[in-house]
N, CA, C and O atoms as a Maestro MAE file, in Angstrom:
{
 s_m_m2io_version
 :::
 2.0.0
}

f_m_ct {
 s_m_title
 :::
 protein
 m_atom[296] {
  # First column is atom index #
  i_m_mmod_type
  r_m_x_coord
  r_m_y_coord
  r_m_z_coord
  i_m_residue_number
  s_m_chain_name
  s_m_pdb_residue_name
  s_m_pdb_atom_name
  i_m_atomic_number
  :::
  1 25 25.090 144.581 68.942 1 A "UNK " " N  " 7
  2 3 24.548 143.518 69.775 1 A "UNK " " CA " 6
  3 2 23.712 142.586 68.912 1 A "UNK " " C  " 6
  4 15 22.945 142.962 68.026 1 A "UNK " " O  " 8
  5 25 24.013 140.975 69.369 2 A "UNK " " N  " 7
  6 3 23.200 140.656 68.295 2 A "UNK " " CA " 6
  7 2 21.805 140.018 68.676 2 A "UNK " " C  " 6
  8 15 21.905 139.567 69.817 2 A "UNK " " O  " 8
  9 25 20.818 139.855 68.271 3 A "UNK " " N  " 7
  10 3 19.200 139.814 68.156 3 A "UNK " " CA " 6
  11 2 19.433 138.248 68.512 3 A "UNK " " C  " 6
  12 15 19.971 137.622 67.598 3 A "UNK " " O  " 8
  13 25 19.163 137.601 69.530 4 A "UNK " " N  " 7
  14 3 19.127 136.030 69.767 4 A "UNK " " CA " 6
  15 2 17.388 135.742 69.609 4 A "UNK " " C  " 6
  16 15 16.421 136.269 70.158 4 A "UNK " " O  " 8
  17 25 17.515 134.666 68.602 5 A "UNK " " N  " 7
  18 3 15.875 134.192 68.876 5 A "UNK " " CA " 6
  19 2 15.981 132.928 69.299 5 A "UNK " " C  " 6
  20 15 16.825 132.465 70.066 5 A "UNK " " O  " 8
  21 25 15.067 132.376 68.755 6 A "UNK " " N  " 7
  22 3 14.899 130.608 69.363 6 A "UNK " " CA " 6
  23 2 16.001 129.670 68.366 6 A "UNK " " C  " 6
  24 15 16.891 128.885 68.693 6 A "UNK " " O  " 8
  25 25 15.525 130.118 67.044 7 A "UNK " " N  " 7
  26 3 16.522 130.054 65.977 7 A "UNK " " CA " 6
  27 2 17.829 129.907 66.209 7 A "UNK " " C  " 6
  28 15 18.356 128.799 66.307 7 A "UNK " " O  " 8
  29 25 18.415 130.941 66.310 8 A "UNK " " N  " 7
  30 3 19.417 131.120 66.782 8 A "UNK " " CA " 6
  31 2 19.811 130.395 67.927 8 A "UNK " " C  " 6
  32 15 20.255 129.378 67.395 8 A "UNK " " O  " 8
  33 25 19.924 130.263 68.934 9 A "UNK " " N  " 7
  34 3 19.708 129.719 69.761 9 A "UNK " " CA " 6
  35 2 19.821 128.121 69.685 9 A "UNK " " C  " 6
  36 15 20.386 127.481 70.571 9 A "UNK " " O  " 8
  37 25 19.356 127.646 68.782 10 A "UNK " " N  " 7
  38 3 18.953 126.293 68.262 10 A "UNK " " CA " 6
  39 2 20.260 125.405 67.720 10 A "UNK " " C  " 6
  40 15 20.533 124.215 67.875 10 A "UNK " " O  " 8
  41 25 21.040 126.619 66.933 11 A "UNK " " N  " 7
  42 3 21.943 126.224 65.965 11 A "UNK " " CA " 6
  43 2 22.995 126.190 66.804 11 A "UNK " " C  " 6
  44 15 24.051 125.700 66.404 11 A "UNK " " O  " 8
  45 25 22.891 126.662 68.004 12 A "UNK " " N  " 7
  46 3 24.140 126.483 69.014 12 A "UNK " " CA " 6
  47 2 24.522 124.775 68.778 12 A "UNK " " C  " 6
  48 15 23.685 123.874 68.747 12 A "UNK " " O  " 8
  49 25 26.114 124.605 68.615 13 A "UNK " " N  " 7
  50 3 26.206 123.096 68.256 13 A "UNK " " CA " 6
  51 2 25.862 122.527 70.093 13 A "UNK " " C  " 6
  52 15 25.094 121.598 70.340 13 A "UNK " " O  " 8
  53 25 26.447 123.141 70.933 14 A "UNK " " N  " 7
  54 3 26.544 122.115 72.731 14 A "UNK " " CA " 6
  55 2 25.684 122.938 73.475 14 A "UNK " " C  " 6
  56 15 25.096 124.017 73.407 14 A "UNK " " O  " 8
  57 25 25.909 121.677 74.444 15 A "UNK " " N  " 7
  58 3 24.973 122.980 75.449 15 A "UNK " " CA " 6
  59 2 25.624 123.633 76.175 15 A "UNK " " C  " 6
  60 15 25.321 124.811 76.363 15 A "UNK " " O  " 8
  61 25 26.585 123.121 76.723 16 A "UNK " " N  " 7
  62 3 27.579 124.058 76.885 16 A "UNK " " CA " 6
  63 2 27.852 125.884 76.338 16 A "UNK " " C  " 6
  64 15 28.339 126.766 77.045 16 A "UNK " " O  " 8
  65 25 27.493 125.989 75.284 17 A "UNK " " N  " 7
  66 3 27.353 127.097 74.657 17 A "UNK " " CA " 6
  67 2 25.944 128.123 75.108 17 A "UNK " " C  " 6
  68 15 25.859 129.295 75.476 17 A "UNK " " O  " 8
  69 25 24.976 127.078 74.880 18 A "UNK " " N  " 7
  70 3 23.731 127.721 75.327 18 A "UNK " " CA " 6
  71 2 23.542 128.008 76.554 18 A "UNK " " C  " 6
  72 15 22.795 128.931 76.878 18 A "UNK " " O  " 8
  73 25 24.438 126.979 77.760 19 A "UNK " " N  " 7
  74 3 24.638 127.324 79.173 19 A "UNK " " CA " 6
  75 2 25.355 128.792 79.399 19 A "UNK " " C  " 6
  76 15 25.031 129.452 80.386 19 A "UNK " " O  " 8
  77 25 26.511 129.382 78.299 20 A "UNK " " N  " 7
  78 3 27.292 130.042 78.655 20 A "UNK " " CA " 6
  79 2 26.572 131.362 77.919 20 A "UNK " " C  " 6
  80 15 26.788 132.388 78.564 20 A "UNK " " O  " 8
  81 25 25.926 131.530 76.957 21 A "UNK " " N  " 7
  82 3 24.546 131.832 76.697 21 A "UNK " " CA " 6
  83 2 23.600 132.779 77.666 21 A "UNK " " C  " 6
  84 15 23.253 133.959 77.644 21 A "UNK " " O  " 8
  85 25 23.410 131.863 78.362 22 A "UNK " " N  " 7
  86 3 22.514 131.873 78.962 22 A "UNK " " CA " 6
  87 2 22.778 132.715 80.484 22 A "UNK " " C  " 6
  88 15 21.964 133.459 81.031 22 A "UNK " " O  " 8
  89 25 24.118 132.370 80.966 23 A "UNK " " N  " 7
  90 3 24.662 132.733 82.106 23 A "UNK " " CA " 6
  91 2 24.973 134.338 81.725 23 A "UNK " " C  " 6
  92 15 24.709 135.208 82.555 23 A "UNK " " O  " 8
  93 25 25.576 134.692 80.361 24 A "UNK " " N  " 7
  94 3 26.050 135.842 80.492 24 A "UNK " " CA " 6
  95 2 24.794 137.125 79.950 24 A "UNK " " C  " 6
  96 15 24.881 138.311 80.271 24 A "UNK " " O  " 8
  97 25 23.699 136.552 79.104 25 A "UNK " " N  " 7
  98 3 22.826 137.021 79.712 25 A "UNK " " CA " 6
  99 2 21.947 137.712 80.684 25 A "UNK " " C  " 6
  100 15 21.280 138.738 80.551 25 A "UNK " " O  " 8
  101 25 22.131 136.743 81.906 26 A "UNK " " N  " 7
  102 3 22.053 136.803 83.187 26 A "UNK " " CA " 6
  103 2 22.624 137.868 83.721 26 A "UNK " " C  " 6
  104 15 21.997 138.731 84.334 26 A "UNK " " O  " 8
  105 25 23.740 137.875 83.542 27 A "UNK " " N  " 7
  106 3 24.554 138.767 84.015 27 A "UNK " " CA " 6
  107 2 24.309 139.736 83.616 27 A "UNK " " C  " 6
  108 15 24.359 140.649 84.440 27 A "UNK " " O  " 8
  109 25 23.901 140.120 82.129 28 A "UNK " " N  " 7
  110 3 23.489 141.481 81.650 28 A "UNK " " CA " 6
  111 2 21.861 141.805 81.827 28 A "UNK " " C  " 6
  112 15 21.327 142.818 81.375 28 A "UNK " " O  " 8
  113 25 21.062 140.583 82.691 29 A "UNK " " N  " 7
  114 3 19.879 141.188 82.931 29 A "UNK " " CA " 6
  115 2 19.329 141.017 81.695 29 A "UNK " " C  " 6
  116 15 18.610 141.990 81.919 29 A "UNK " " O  " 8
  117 25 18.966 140.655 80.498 30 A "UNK " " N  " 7
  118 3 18.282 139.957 79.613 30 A "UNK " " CA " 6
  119 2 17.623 139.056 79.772 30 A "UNK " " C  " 6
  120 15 18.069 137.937 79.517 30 A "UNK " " O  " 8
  121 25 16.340 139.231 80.244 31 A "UNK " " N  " 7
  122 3 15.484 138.126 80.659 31 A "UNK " " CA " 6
  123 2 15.068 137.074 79.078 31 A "UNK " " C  " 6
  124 15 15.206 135.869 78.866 31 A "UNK " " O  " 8
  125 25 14.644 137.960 78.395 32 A "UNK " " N  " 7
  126 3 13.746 136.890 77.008 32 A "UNK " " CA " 6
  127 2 14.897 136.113 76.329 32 A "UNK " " C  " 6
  128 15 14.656 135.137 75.620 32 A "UNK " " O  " 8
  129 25 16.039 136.519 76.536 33 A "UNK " " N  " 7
  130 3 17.332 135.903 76.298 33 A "UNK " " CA " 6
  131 2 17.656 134.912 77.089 33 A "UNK " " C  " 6
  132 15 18.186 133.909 76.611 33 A "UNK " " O  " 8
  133 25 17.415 135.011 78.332 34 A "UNK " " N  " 7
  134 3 17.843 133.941 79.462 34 A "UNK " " CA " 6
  135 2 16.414 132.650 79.017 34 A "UNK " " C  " 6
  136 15 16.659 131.539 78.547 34 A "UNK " " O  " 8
  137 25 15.435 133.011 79.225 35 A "UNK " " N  " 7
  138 3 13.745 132.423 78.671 35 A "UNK " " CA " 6
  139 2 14.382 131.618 77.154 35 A "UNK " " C  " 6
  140 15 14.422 130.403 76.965 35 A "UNK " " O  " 8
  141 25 14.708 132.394 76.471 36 A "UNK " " N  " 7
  142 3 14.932 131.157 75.362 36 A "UNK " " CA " 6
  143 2 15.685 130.349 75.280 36 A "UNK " " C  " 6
  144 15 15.532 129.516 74.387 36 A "UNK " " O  " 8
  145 25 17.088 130.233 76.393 37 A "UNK " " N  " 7
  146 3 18.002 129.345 76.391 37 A "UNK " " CA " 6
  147 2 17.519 128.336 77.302 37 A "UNK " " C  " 6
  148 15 17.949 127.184 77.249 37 A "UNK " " O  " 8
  149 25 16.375 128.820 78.395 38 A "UNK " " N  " 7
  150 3 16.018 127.889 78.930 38 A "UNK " " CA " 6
  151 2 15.388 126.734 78.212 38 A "UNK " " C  " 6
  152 15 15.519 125.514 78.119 38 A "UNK " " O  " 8
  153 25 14.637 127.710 77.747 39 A "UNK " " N  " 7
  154 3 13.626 126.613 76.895 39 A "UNK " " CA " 6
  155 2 14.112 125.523 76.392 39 A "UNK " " C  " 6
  156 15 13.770 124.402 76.771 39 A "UNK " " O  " 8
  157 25 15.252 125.833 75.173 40 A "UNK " " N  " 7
  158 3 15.874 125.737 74.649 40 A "UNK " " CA " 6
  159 2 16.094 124.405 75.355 40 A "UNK " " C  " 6
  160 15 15.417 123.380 75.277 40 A "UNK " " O  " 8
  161 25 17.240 124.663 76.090 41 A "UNK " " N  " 7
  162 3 17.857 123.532 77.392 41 A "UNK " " CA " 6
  163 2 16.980 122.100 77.516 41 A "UNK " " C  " 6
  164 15 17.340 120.927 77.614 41 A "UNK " " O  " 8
  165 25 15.358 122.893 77.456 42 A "UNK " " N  " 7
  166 3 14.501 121.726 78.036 42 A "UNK " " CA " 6
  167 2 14.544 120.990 76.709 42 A "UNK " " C  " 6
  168 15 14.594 119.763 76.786 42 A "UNK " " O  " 8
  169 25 14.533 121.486 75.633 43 A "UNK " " N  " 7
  170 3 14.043 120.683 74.430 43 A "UNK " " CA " 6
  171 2 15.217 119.479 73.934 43 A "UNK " " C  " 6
  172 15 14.934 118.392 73.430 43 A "UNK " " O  " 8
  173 25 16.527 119.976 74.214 44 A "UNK " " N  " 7
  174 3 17.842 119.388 73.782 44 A "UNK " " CA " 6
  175 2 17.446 117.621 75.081 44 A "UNK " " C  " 6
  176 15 16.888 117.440 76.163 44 A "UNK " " O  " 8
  177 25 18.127 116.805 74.101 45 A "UNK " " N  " 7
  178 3 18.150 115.975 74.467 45 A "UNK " " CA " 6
  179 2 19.524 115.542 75.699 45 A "UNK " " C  " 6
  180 15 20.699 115.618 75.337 45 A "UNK " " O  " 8
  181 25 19.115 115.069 77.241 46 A "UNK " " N  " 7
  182 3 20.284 115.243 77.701 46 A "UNK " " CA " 6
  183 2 20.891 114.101 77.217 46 A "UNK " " C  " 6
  184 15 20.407 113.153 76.598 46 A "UNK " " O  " 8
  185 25 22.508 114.424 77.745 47 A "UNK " " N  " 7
  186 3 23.669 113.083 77.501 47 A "UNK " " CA " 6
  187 2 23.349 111.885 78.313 47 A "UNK " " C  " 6
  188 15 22.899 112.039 79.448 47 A "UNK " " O  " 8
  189 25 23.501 110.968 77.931 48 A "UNK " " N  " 7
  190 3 22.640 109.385 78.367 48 A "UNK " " CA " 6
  191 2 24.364 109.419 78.860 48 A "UNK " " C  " 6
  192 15 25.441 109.669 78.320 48 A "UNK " " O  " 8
  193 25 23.825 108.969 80.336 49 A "UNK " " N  " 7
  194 3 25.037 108.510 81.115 49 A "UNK " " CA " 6
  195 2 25.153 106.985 80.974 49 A "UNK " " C  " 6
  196 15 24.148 106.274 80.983 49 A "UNK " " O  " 8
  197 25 26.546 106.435 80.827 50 A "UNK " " N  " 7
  198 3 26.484 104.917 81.100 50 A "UNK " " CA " 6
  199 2 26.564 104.494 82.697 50 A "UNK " " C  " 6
  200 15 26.900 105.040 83.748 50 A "UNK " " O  " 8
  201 25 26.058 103.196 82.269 51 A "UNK " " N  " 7
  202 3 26.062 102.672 83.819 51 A "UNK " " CA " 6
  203 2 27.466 101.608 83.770 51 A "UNK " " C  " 6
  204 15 28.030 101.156 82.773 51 A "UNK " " O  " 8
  205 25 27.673 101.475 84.699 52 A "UNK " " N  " 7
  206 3 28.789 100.457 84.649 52 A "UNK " " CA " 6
  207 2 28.338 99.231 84.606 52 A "UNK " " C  " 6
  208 15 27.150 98.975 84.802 52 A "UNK " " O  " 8
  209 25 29.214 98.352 84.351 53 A "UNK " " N  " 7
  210 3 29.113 96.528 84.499 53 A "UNK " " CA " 6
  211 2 29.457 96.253 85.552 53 A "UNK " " C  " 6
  212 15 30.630 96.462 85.860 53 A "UNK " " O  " 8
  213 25 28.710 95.785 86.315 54 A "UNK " " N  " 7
  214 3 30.054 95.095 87.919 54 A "UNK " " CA " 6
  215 2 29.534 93.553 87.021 54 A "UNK " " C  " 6
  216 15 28.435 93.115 86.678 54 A "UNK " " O  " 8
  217 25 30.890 93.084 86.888 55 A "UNK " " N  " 7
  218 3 30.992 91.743 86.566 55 A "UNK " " CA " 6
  219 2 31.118 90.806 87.882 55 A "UNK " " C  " 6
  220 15 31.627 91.199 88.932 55 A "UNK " " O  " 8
  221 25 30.674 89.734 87.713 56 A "UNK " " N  " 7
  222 3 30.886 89.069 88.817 56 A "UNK " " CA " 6
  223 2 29.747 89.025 90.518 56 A "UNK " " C  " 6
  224 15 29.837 88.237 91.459 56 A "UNK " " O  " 8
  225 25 28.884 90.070 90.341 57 A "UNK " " N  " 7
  226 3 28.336 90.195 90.859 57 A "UNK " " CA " 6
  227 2 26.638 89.782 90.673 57 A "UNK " " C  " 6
  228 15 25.780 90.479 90.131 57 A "UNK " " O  " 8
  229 25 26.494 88.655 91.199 58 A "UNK " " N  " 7
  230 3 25.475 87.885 91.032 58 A "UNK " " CA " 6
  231 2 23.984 88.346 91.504 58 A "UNK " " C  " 6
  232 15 22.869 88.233 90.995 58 A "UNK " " O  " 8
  233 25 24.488 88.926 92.730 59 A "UNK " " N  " 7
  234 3 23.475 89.153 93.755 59 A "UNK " " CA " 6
  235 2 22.152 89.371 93.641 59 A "UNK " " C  " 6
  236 15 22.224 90.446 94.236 59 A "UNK " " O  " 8
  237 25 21.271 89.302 93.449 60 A "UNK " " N  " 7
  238 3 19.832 89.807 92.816 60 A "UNK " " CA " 6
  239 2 19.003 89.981 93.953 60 A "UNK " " C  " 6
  240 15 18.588 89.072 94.671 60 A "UNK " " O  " 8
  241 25 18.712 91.588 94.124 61 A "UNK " " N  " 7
  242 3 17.640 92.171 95.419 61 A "UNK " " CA " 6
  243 2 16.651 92.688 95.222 61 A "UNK " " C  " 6
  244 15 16.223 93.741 95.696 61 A "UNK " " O  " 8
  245 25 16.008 91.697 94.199 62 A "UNK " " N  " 7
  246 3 14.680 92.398 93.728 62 A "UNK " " CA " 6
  247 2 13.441 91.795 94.715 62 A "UNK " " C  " 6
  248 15 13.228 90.614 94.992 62 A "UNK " " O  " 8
  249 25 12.609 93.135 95.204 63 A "UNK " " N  " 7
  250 3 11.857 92.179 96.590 63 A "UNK " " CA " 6
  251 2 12.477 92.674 98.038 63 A "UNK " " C  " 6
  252 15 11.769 93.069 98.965 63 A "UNK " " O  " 8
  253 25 13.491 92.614 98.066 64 A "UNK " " N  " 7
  254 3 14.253 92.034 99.368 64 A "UNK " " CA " 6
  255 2 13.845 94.163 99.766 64 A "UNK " " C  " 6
  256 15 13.688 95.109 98.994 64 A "UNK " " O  " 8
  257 25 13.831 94.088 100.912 65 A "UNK " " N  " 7
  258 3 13.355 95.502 101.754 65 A "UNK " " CA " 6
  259 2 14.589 95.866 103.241 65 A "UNK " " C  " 6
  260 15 15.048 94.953 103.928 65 A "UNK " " O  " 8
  261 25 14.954 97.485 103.485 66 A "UNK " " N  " 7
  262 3 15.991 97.611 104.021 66 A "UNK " " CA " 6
  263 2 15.086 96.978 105.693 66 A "UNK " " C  " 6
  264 15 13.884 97.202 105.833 66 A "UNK " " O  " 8
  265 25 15.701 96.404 106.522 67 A "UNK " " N  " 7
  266 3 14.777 96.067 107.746 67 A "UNK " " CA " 6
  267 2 15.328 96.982 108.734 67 A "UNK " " C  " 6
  268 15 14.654 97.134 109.753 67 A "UNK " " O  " 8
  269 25 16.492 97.660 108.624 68 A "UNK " " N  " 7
  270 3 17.463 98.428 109.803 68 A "UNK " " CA " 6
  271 2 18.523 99.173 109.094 68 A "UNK " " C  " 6
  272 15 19.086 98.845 108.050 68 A "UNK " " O  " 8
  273 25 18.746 100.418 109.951 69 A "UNK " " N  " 7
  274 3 19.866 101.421 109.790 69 A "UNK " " CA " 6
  275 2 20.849 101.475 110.623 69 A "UNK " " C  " 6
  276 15 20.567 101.424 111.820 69 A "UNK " " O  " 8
  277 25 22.085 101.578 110.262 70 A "UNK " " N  " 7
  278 3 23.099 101.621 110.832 70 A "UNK " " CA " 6
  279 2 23.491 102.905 110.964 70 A "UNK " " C  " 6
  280 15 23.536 103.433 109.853 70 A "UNK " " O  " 8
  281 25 23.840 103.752 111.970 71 A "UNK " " N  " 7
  282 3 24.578 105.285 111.668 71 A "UNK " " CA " 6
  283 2 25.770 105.566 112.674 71 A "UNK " " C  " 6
  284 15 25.796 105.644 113.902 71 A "UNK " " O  " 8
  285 25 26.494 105.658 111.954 72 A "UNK " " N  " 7
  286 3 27.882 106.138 112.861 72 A "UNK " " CA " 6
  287 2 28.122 107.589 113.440 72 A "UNK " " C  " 6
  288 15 28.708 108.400 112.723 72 A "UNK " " O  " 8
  289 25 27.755 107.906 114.534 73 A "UNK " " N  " 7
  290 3 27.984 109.617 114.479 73 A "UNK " " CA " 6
  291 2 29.143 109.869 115.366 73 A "UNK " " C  " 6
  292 15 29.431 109.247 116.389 73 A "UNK " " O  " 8
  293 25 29.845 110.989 114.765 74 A "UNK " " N  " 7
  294 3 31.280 111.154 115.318 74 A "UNK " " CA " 6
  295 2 31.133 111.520 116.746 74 A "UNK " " C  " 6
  296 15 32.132 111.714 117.439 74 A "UNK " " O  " 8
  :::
 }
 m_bond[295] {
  # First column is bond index #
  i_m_from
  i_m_to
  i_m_order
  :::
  1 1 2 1
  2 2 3 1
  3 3 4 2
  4 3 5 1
  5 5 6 1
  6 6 7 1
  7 7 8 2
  8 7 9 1
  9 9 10 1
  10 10 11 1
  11 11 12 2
  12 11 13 1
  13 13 14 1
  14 14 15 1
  15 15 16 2
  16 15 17 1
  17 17 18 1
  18 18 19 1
  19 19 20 2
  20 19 21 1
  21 21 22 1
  22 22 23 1
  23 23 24 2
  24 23 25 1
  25 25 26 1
  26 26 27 1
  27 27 28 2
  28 27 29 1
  29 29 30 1
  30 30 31 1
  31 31 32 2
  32 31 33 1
  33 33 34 1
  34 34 35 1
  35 35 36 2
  36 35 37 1
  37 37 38 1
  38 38 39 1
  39 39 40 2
  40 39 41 1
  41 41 42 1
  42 42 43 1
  43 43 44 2
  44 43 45 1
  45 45 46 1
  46 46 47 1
  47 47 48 2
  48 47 49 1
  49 49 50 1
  50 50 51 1
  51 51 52 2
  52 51 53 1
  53 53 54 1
  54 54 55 1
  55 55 56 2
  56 55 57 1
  57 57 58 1
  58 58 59 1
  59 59 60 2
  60 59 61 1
  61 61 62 1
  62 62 63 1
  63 63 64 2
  64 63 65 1
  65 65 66 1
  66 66 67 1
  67 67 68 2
  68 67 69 1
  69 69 70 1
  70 70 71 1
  71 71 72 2
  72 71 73 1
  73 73 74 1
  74 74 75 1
  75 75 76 2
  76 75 77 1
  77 77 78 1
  78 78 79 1
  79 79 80 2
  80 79 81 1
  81 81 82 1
  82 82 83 1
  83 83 84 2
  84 83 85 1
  85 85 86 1
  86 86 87 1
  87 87 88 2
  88 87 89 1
  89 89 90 1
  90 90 91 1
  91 91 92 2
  92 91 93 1
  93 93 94 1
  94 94 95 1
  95 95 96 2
  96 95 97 1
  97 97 98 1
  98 98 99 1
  99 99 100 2
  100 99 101 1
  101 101 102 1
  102 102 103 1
  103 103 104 2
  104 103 105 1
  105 105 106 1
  106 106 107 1
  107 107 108 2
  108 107 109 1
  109 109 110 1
  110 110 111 1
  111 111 112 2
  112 111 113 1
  113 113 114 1
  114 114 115 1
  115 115 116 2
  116 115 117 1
  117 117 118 1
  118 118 119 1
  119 119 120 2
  120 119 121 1
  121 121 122 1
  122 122 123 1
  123 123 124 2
  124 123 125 1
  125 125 126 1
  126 126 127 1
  127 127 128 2
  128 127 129 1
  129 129 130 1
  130 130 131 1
  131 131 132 2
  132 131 133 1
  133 133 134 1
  134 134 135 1
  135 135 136 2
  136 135 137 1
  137 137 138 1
  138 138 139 1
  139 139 140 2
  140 139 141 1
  141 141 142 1
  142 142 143 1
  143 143 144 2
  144 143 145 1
  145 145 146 1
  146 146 147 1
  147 147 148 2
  148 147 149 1
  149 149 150 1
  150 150 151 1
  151 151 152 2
  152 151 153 1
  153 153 154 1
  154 154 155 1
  155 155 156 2
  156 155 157 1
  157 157 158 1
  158 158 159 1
  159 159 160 2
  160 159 161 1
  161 161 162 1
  162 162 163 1
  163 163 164 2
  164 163 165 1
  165 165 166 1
  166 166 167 1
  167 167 168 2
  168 167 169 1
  169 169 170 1
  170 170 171 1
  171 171 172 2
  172 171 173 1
  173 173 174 1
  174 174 175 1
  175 175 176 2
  176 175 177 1
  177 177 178 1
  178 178 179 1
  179 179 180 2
  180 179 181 1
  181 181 182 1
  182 182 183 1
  183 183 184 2
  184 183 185 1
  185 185 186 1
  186 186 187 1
  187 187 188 2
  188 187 189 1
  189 189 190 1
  190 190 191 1
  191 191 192 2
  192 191 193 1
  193 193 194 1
  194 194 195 1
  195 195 196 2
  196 195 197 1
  197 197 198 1
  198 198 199 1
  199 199 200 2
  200 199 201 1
  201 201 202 1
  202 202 203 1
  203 203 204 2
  204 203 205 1
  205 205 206 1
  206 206 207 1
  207 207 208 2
  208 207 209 1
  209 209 210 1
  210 210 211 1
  211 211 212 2
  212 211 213 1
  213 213 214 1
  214 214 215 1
  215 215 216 2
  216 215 217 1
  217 217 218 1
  218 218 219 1
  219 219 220 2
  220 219 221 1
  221 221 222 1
  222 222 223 1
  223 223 224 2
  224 223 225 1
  225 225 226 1
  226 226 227 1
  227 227 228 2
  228 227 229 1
  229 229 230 1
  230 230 231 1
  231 231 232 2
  232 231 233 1
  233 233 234 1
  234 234 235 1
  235 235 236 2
  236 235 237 1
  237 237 238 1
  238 238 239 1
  239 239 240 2
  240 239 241 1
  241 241 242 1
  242 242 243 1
  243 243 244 2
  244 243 245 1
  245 245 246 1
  246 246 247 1
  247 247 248 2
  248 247 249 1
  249 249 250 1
  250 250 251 1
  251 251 252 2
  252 251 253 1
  253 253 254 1
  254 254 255 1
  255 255 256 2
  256 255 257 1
  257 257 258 1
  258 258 259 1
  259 259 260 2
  260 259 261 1
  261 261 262 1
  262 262 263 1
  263 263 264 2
  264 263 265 1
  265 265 266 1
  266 266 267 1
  267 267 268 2
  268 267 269 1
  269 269 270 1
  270 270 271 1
  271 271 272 2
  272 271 273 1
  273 273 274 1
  274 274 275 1
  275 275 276 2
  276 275 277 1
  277 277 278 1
  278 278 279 1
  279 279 280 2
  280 279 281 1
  281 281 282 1
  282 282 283 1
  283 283 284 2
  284 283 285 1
  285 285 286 1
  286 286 287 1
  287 287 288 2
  288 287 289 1
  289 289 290 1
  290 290 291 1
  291 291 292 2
  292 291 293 1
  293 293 294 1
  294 294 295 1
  295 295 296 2
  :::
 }
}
């Protein structure tokens, strides 16, 4: 079995790895093992999602406030 530290742990290239890590851990009830992947998790930088472009769309609602709800119930 092998000895996971923070180290270790670190050098994982994805997180993906450290997720899977971490889960099977879990499963075996290894808490200080599960604790360092968390950690771990927090320190890794997450993946920067893109936002899209809506081209064409001018609209600018900065200010402007919802005044009413609409709800459709079946």
């Amino acid at each position: 079995m092998i000895e996971w530290t923070a180290e270790k742990i670190a050098q994982l290239k994805t997180v993906e790895e450290v997720k899977s890590l971490r889960d099977n851990a879990a499963k075996r009830r290894i808490v200080n093992v599960v604790n360092l992947c968390e950690a771990d998790l927090r320190l890794r930088k997450p993946p920067q999602v893109r936002q899209a472009r809506l081209e064409g769309i001018g609209e600018i609602r900065t200010g402007q406030y919802v005044s009413e709800f609409h709800f459709v119930c079946p």
